[in-house]
N, C-alpha and C positions, 0 to 999 in steps of 0.2 A: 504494500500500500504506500504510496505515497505520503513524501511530508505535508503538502496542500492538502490529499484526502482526509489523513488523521487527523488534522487541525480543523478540518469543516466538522468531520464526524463530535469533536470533542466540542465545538463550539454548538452543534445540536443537540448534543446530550445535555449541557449544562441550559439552554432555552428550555426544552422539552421539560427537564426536573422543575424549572423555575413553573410554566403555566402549570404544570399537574399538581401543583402545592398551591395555589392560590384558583386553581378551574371552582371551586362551589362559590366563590364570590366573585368572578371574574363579572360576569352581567351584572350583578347589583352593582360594583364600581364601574363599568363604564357607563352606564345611565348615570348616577349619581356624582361624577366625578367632572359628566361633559356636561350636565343641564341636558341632558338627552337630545343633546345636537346629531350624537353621534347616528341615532336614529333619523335626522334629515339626509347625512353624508351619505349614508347607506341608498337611502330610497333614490339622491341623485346617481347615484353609481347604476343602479335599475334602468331609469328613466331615460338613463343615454345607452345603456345595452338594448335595452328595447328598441328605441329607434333606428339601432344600427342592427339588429337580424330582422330579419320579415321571411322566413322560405321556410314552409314545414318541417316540423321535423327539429329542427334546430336544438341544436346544446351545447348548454355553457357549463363551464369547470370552473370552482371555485376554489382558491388553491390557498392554503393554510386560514382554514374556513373556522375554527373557532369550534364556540357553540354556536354557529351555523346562520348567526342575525342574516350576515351580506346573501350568503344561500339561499333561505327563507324569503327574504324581499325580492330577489331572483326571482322565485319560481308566483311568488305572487304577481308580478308585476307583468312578467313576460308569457307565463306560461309552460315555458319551453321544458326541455328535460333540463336538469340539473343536478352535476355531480359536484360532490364537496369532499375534499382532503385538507388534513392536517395532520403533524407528527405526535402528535399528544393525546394518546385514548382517553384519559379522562375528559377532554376538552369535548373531543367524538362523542361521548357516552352521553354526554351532557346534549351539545345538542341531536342527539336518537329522541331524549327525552323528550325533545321541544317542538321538532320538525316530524316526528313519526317517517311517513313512507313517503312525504312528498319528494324529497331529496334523496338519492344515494349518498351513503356516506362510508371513506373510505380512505385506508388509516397509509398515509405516504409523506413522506420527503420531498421538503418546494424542488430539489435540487435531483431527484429520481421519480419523475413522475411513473406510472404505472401504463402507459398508456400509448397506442402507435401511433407515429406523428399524422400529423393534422384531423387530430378524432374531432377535436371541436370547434365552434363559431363565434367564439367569444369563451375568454379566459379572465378573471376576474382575480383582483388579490385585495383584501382590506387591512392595513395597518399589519401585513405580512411581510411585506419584502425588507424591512429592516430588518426581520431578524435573522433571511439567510447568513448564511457563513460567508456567501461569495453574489452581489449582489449583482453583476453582468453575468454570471453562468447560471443566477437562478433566473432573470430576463430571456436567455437563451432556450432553457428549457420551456418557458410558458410561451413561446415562439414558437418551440418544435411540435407542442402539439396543437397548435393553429391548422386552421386549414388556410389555405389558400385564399387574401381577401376578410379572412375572421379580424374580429378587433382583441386589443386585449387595454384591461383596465384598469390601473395603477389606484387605487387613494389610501396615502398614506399623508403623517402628519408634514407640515414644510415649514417654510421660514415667513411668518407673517408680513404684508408689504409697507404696513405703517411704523414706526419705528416707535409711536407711545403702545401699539397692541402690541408688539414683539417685547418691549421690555414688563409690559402686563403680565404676559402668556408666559413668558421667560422666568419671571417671579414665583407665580402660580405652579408652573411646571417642577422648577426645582427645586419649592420653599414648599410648600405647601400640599401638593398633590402627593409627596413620599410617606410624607406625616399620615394625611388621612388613610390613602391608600395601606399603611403601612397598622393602621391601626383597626380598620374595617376587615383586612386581608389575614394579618397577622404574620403579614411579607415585607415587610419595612424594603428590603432589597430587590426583590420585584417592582417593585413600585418607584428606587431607586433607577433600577435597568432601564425603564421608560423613557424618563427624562436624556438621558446617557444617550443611549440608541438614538433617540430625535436628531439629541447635537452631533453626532456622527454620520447622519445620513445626507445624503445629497441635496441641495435646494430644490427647487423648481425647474430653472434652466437647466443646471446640469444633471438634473434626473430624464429630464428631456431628452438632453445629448444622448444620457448612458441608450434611450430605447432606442433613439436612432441605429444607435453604434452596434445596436443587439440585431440591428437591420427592418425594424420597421417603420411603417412609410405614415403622412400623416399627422404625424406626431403634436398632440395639442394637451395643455391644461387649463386647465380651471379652480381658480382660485376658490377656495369655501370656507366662509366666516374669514372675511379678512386673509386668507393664506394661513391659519390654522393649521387646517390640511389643507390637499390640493389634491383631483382626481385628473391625472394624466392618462389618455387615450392614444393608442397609434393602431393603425393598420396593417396585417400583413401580409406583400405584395404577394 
């Protein structure tokens, strides 16, 4: 095995422990933590897949799906079939509990998907791709199983465009959100990793660039609550 593989695999092992130790309050803190914003991001991530499949039959993979929210508004909104994956069975079990049989759910690696390339028409990731190990080779893989022309859907948190919201959100984020988090969860360090992962992930633009560079076409975001998050969309050719 490789020095990069072992360093991805250890860097998923130690993610994976962290959500399965805080998975039975994970939904009560992120409702309570966003003002249940986090439930409009979701429904825009829907509302632009929706518009972008129309052809029967259609299906969208939702990749390190959680307890299943992004999923769930998926299959409400659109209709379509919809598979969901993430590395962390309690996270899974959790939403089996929630979604029953509308969703397939099914237990994989952003970074190994289980699946032949271009099975789907839309690929979707919520507040996921920060925590691959290697975020251009997990981009790579939610490309590989595109079909041809499929979209795929980026929203994750970014760097706010006003500079009195980014030192707000910034305050919040690091002062305050560990604390609560840490105290509701019983994860102080979870809830540290959050903050951390945000300031280490790419902005806007250059989240942009990286899909590009992953090779797909298109390529646009959208700023939500200020740049909070931000849900980036591209096409692949």
């Amino acid at each position: 095995m490789s020095e990069n593989r072992s360093a991805e695999n250890e860097h998923a092992g130690r993610v994976r422990d962290m959500f399965a130790t805080i998975a039975r309050r994970y939904d009560l803190l992120n409702h309570l933590l966003s003002a249940n914003i986090d439930k409009r991001w979701r429904r825009v991530v829907a509302n632009s897949i929706e518009g972008k499949i129309k052809r029967d039959g259609a299906r969208i993979l939702d990749v390190a799906s959680g307890t299943g929210d992004l999923a769930a508004t998926l299959f409400e909104v659109t209709g379509a079939e919809v598979v969901a994956t993430d590395f962390c069975r309690p996270m899974l079990e959790i939403a089996a509990e929630k979604i029953g049989h509308d969703v397939t759910l099914i237990e994989s690696d952003a970074l190994r998907l289980p699946f032949r390339d271009g099975s789907f028409d839309a690929v979707t990731i919520g507040f996921g791709l920060r925590n691959v190990a290697n975020v251009q080779t997990g981009l790579a893989e939610l490309g590989r199983v595109l079909r041809s022309g499929g979209w795929l859907a980026v929203l994750e948190f970014s760097r706010p465009a006003n500079a009195a919201v980014r030192a707000v959100f910034g305050t919040y984020f690091t002062r305050i959100l560990p604390v609560m988090g840490g105290v509701v969860s019983g994860s102080r360090s979870a809830y540290t990793y959050l903050p951390d992962s945000v300031k280490r992930f790419p902005d806007q633009q250059e989240l942009k660039a990286m899909i590009e560079q992953a090779g797909f076409e298109e390529v646009s975001f959208e700023n939500l609550t200020g740049g909070i998050a931000a849900l980036h969309v591209g096409r692949k050719p």
